[in-house]
Backbone bond lengths (Angstrom), bond angles and torsions (degrees), N, CA, C in turn:
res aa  C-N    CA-C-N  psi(-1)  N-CA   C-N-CA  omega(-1)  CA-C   N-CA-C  phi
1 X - - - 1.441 - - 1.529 111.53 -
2 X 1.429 117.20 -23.68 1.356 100.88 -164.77 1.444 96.23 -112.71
3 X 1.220 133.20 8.19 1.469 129.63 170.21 1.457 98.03 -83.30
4 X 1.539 112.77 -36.02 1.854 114.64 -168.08 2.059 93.92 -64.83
5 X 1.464 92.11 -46.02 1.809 80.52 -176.60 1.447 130.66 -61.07
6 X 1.617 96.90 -31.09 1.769 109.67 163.05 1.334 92.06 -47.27
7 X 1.492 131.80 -79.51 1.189 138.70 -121.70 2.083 97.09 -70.96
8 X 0.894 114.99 -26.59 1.465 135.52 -177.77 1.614 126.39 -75.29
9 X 1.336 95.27 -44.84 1.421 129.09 165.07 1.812 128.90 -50.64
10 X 1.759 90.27 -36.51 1.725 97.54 -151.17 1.625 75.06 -82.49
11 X 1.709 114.92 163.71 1.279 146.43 -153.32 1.733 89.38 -77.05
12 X 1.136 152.46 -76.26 1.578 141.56 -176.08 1.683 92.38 -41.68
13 X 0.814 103.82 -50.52 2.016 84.57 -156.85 1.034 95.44 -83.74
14 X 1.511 148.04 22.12 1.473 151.31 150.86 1.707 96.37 -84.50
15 X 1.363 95.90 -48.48 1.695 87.27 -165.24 1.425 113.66 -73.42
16 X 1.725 120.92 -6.50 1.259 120.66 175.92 1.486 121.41 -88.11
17 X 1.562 98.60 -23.29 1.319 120.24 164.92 1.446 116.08 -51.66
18 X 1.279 92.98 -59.31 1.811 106.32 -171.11 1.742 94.91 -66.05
19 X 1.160 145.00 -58.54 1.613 145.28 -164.02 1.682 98.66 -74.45
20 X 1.483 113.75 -9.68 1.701 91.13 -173.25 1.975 88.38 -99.26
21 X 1.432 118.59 -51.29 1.888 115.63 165.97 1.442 101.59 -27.31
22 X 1.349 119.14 -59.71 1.666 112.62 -175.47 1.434 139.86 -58.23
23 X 1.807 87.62 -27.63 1.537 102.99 174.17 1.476 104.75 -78.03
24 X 1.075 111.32 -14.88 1.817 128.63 -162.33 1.592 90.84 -82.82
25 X 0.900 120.94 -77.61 1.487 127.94 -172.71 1.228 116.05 -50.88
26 X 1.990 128.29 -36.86 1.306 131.68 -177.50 1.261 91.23 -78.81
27 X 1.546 161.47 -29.28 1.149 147.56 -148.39 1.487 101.03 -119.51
28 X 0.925 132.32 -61.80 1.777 126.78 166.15 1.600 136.36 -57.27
29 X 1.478 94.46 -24.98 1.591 92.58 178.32 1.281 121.93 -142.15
30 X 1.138 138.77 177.17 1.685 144.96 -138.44 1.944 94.80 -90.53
31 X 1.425 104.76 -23.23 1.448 118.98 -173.18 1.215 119.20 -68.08
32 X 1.696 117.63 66.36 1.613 111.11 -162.82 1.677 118.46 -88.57
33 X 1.334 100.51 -16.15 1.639 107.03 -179.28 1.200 102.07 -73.80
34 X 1.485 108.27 -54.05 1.908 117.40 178.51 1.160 118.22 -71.89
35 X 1.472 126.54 11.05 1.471 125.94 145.90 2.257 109.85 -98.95
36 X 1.110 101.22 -28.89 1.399 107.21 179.62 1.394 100.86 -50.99
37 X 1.489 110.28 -71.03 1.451 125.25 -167.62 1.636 108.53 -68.15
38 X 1.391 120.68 -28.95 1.876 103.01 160.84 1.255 119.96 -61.49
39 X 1.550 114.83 -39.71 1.986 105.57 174.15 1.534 109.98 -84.58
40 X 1.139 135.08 -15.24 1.271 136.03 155.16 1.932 116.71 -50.42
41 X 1.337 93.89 -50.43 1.453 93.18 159.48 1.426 135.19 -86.83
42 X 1.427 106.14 14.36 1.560 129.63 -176.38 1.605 109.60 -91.18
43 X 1.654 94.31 -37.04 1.334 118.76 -175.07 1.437 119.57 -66.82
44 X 1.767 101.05 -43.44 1.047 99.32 -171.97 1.179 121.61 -93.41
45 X 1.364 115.61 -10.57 1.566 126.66 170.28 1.285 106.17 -71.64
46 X 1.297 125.93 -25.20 1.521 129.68 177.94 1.823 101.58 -62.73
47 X 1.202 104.80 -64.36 1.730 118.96 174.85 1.539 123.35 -33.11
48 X 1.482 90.47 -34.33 1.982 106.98 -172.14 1.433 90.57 -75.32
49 X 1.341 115.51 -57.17 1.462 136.19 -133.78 1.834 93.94 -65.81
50 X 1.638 96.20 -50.77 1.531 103.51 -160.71 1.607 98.83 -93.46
51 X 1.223 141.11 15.71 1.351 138.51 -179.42 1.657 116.05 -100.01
52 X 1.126 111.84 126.36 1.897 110.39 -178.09 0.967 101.95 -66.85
53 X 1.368 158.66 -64.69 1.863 121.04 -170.27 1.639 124.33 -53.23
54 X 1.100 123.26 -10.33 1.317 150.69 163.35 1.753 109.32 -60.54
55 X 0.943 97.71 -93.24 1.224 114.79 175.24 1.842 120.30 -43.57
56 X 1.030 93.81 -31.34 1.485 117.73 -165.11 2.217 96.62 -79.98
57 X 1.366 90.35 -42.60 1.768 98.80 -157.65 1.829 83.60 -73.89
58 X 1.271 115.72 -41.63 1.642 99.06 -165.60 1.754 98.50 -78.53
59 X 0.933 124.80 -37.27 1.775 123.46 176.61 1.524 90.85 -46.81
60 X 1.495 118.99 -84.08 1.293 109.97 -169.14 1.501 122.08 -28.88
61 X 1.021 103.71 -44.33 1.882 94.33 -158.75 1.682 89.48 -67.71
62 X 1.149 119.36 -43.92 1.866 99.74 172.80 1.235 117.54 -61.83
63 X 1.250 123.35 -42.82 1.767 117.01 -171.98 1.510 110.24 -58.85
64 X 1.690 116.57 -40.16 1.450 119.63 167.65 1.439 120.00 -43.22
65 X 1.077 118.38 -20.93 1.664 126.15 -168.86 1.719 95.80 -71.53
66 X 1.711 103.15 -51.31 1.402 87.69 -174.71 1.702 120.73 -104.31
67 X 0.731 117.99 161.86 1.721 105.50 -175.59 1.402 100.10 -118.39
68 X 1.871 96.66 161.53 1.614 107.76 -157.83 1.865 108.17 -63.49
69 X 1.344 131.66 151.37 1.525 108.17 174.35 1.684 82.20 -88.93
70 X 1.539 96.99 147.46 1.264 146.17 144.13 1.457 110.53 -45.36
71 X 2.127 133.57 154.73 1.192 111.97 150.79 1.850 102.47 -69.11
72 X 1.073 148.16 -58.40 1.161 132.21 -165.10 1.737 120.13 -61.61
73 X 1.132 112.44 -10.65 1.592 107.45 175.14 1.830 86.68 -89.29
74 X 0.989 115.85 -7.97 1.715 99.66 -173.27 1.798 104.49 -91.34
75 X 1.696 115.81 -47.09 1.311 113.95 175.30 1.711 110.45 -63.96
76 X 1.499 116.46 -22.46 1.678 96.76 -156.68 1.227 92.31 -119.38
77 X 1.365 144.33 11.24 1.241 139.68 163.11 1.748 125.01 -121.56
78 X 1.093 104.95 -6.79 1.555 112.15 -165.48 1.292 106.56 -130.70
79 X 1.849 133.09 -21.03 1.136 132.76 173.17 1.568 124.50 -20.66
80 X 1.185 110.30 -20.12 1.573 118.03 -163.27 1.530 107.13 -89.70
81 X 1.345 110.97 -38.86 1.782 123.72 171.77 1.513 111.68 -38.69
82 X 1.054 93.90 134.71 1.886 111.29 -167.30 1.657 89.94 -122.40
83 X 0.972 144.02 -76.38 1.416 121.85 -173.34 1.627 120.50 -101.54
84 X 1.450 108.42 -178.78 1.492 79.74 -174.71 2.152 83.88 -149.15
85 X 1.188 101.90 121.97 1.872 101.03 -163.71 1.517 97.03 -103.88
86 X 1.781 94.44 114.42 1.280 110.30 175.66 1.781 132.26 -96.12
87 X 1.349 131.47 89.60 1.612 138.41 -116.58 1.771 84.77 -87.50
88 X 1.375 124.22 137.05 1.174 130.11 -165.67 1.803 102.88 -77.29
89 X 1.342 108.53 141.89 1.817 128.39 176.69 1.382 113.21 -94.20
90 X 1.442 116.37 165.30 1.326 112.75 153.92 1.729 114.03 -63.54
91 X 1.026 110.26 139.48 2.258 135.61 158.62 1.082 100.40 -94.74
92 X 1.352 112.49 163.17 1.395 137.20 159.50 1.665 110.00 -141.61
93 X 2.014 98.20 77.28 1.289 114.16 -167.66 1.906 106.15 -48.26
94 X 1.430 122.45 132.96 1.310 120.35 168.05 1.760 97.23 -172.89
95 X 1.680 98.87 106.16 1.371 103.98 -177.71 1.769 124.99 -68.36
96 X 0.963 88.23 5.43 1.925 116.95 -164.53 1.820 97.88 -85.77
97 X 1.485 115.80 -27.60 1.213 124.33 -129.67 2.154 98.30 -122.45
98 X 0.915 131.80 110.12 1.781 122.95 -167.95 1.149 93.60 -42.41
99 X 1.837 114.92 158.51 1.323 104.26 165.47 1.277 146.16 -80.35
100 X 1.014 120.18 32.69 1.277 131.16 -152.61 1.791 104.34 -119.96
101 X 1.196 100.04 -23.17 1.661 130.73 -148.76 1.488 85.18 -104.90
102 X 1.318 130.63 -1.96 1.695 141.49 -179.66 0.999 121.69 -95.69
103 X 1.513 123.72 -28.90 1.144 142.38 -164.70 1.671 122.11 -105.72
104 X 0.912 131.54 116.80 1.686 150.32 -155.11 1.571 89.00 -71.83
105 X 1.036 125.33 102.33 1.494 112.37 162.44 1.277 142.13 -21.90
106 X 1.477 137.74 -3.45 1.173 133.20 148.06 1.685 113.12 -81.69
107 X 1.310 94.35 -3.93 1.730 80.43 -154.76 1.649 74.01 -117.07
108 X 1.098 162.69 10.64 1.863 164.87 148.02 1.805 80.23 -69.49
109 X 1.068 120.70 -71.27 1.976 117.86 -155.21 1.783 92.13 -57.02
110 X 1.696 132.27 -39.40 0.675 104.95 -152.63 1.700 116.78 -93.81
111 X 1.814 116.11 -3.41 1.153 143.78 151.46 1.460 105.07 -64.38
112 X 0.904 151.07 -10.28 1.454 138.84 -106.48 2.172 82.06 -147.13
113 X 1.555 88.21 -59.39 1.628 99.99 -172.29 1.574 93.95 -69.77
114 X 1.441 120.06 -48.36 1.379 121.12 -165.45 1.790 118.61 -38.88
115 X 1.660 94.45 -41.43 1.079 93.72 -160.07 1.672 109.06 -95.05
116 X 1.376 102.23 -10.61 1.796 113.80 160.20 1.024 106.35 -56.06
117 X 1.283 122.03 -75.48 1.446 106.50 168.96 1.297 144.40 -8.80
118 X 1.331 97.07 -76.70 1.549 113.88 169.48 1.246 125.35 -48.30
119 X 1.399 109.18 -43.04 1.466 111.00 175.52 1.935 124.15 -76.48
120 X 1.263 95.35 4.01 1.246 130.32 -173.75 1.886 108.74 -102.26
121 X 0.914 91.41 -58.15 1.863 92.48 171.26 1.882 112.58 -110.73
122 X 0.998 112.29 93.17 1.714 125.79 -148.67 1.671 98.66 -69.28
123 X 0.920 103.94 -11.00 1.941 104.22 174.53 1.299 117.53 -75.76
124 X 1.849 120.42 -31.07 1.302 105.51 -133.47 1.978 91.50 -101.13
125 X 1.200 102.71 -173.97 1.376 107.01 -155.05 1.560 93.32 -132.68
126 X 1.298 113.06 112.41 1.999 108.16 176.37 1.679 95.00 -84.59
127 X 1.629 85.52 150.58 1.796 130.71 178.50 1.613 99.87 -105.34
128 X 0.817 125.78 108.25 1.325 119.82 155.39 1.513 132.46 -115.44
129 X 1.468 109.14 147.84 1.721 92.23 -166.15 1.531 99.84 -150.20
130 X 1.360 106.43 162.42 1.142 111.99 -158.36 2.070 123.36 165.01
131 X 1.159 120.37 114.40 1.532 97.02 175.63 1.747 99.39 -123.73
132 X 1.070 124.90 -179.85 1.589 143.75 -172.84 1.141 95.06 -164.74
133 X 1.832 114.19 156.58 0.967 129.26 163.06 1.694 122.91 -87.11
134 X 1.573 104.08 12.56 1.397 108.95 168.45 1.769 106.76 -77.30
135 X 1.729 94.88 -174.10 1.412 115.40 173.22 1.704 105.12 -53.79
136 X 1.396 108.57 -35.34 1.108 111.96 -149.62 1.757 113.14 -127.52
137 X 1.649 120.32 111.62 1.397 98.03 -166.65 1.747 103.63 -66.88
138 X 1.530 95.55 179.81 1.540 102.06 155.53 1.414 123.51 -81.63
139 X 1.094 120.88 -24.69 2.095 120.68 145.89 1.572 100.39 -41.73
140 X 0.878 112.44 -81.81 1.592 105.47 -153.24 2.073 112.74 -60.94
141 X 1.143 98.77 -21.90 1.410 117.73 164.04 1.762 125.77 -61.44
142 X 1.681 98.84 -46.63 1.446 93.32 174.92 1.647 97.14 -112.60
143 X 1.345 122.20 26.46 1.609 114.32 143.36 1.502 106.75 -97.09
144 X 1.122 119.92 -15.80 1.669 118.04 170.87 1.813 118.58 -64.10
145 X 1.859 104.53 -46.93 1.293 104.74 171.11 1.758 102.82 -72.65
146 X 1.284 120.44 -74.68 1.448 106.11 -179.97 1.662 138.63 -15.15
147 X 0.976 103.46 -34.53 2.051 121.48 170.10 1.187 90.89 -77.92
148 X 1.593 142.52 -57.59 1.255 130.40 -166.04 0.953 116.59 -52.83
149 X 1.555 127.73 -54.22 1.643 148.68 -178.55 1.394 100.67 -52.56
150 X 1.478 107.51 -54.64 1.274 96.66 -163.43 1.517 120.97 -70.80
151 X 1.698 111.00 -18.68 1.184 88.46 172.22 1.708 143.77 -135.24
152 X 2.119 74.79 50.85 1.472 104.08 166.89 1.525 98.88 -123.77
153 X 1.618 127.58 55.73 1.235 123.00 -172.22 1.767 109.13 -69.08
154 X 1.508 98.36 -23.46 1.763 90.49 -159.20 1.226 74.92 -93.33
155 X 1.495 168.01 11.65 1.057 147.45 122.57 1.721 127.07 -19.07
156 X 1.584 93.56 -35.95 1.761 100.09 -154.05 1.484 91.48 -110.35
157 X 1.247 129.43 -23.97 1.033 166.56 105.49 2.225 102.51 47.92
């Protein structure tokens, strides 16, 4: 029940909501302005919804909450961290393709930091997770780059 309300909730399926009531109202009842102006406002919530300064201003105000770690906020405050759980991204499985060249850009930064980390606090052990309906999850994908990194560290070094 509460994945269906997520699923209902998120901003497109509001805005389909709002344009299908409107189509509802322009086609069944005498109320044609007050169906105009619900998909008009369907429209424009669509516009907000899918536009980067939009999108961008509500991300920010959460990302501000936390601030970037530092290398010294990482050695003198976090030394103690033993694993470090890296939450699986979209891939774009294609074995033809480097691996790096697989990975959707949010989900490269978020392999990307994981393994800074790690190479940063030399104990800890990455979790990675992730499934796709490819051959290949995105776990086993960014444990494929992670082994690589790790063991050309004095490479990066």
């Amino acid at each position: 029940m509460v994945k269906f309300l997520a699923h209902i909730l998120f901003p497109i399926p509001i805005c389909i909501e709002i344009f299908l009531a409107g189509l509802f109202i322009l086609w069944f009842t005498k109320k044609q302005k007050l169906g105009k102006a619900i998909i008009t406002i369907g429209v424009i919530l669509l516009l907000l919804f899918s536009s980067y300064p939009f999108s961008h201003f509500l991300l920010g105000s959460l990302e501000k909450q936390y601030p970037t770690l530092n290398d010294n906020d990482i050695l003198s405050n976090y030394s103690d961290i033993k694993y470090i759980v890296i939450l699986g991204g979209a891939i774009a499985y294609n074995e033809r393709l480097p691996i790096i060249s697989q990975f959707y850009s949010s989900s490269l930064a978020r392999i990307m930091e994981g393994i800074r980390l790690s190479l940063k606090l030399s104990d800890t052990k990455l979790i990675v997770s992730g499934g796709t309906p490819f051959p290949v999850t995105s776990a086993e994908l960014m444990a494929k780059l992670s082994e690589e990194f790790k063991e050309n560290k004095n490479c990066l070094l």
